[in-house]
N, C-alpha and C positions, 0 to 999 in steps of 0.2 A: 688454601693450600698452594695455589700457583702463584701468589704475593710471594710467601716465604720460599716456594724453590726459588721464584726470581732470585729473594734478599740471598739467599746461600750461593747459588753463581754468583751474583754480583760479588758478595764478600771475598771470594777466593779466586777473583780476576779471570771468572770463567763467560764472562759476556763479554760481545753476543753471542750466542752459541755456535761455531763456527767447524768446517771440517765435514769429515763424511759422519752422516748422522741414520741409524735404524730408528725409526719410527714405527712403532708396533699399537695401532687402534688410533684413535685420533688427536693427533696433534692441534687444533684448532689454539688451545690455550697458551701453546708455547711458540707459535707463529710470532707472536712480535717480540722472541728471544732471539730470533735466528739475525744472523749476519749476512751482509751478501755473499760471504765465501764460505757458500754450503752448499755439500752434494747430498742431495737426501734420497733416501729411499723409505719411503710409505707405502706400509704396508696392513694389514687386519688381521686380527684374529676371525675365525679358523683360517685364514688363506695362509695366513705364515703363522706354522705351530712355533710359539717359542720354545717348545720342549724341545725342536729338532731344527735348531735354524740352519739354513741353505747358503750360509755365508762362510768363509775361509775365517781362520784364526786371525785376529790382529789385525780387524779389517774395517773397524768403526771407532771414529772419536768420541760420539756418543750413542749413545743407544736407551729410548725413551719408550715406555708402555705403561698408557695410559690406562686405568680401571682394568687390567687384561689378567693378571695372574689370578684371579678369582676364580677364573673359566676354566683352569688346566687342572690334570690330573695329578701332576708330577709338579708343582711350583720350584721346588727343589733345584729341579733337575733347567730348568726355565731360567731361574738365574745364574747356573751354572753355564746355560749357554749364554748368554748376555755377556759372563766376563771370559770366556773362551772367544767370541771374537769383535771383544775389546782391543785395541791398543794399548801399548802398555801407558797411563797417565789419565787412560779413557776414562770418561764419567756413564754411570747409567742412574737416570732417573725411572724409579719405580714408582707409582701409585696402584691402590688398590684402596678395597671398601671391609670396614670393620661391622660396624653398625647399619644395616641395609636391607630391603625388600629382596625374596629372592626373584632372581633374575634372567633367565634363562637363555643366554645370548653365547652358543649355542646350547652350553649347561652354567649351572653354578654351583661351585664347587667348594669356597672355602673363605671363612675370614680372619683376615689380619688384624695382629694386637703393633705398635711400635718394635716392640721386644721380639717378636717373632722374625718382621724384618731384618734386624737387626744379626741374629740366627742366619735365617737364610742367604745375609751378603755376608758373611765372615770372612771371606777369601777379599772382601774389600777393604779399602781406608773408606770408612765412614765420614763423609761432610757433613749431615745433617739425615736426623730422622725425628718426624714429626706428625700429628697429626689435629685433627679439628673436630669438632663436634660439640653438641646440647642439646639439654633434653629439650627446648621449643623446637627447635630444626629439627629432631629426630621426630617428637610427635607431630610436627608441620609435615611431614615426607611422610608419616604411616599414615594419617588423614586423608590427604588428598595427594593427587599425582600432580595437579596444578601445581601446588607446591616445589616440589622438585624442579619445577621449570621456568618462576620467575626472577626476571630478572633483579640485581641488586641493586639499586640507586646509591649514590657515591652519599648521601648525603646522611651525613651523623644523627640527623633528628629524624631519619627513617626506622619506623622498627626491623623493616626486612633487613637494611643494612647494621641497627644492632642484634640480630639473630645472627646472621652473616660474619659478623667480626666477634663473637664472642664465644670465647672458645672451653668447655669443660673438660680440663684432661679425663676423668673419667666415662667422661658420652662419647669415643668419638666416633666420627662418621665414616671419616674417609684418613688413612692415612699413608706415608711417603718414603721414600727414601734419597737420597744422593749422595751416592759413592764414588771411590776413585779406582781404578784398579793397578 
């Protein structure tokens, strides 16, 4: 998933990610997109509800939440605030989970199809919407919780990196979005 947002910034001359950036849940994965000229603000779900964000109109170059729309009651209303205070040209990268254990951090609340995304950012130019999964990785993650946590070895003759990189559009696990506003 965070390979192809890379390749979708990269395509459309949006690397490094640079400017004033919302970060909403954990950014760990997109740390080595950022540019040196980045004002960020990191922040968590519940401590910043994206259904009611506490920022001005037109006030972020991007704005990224990781696995978080899952958690809300109103998702709708969540990316409606995301491109309320967007800039106008702003990017928001969305991920969220289709395919998944429930999870209760602080609740969980709903899963994402592509198409749904797709629905909920309408008010956006769409760059890319996508997502991943199979049924090995699906049945590896209902199995066991080790699962879900190790790491992927770069190396093609690894199984874990072929479960990892191969993708059944109809299983998926986890999927994404990046729009423009």
């Amino acid at each position: 998933m965070y390979k192809q947002i890379e390749q979708c910034l990269k395509d459309n001359s949006l690397l490094p990610i640079k400017g004033n950036i919302l970060g909403i849940s954990s950014l760990h994965n997109f740390r080595p997109l950022f540019g040196d000229a980045v004002q960020l603000i990191e922040t968590t779900y519940p401590e910043e509800d994206m259904q009611n964000l506490t920022y001005d109109d037109n006030s972020f170059d991007y704005i990224i939440s990781d696995q978080v729309i899952e958690h809300l009651e109103d998702p709708k209303k969540a990316i409606l605030e995301s491109y309320r205070v967007l800039k106008k040209g702003g990017i928001a990268i969305h991920t969220t989970c289709f395919i998944n254990y429930i999870h209760n951090v602080p609740i969980d609340m709903w899963r994402f199809s592509p198409e749904c995304l797709r629905y909920l950012c309408k008010n956006f130019k769409i760059l890319t919407i996508g997502s991943w999964g199979n049924r090995a990785a699906i049945l590896g993650c209902f199995i066991s919780e080790r699962f879900r946590n190790l790491s992927i070895p770069n190396s093609k003759w690894s199984i874990r990196n072929r479960i990892a990189t191969y993708n059944e559009e109809q299983y998926p696990m986890v999927v994404w979005i990046v729009a423009k506003k």
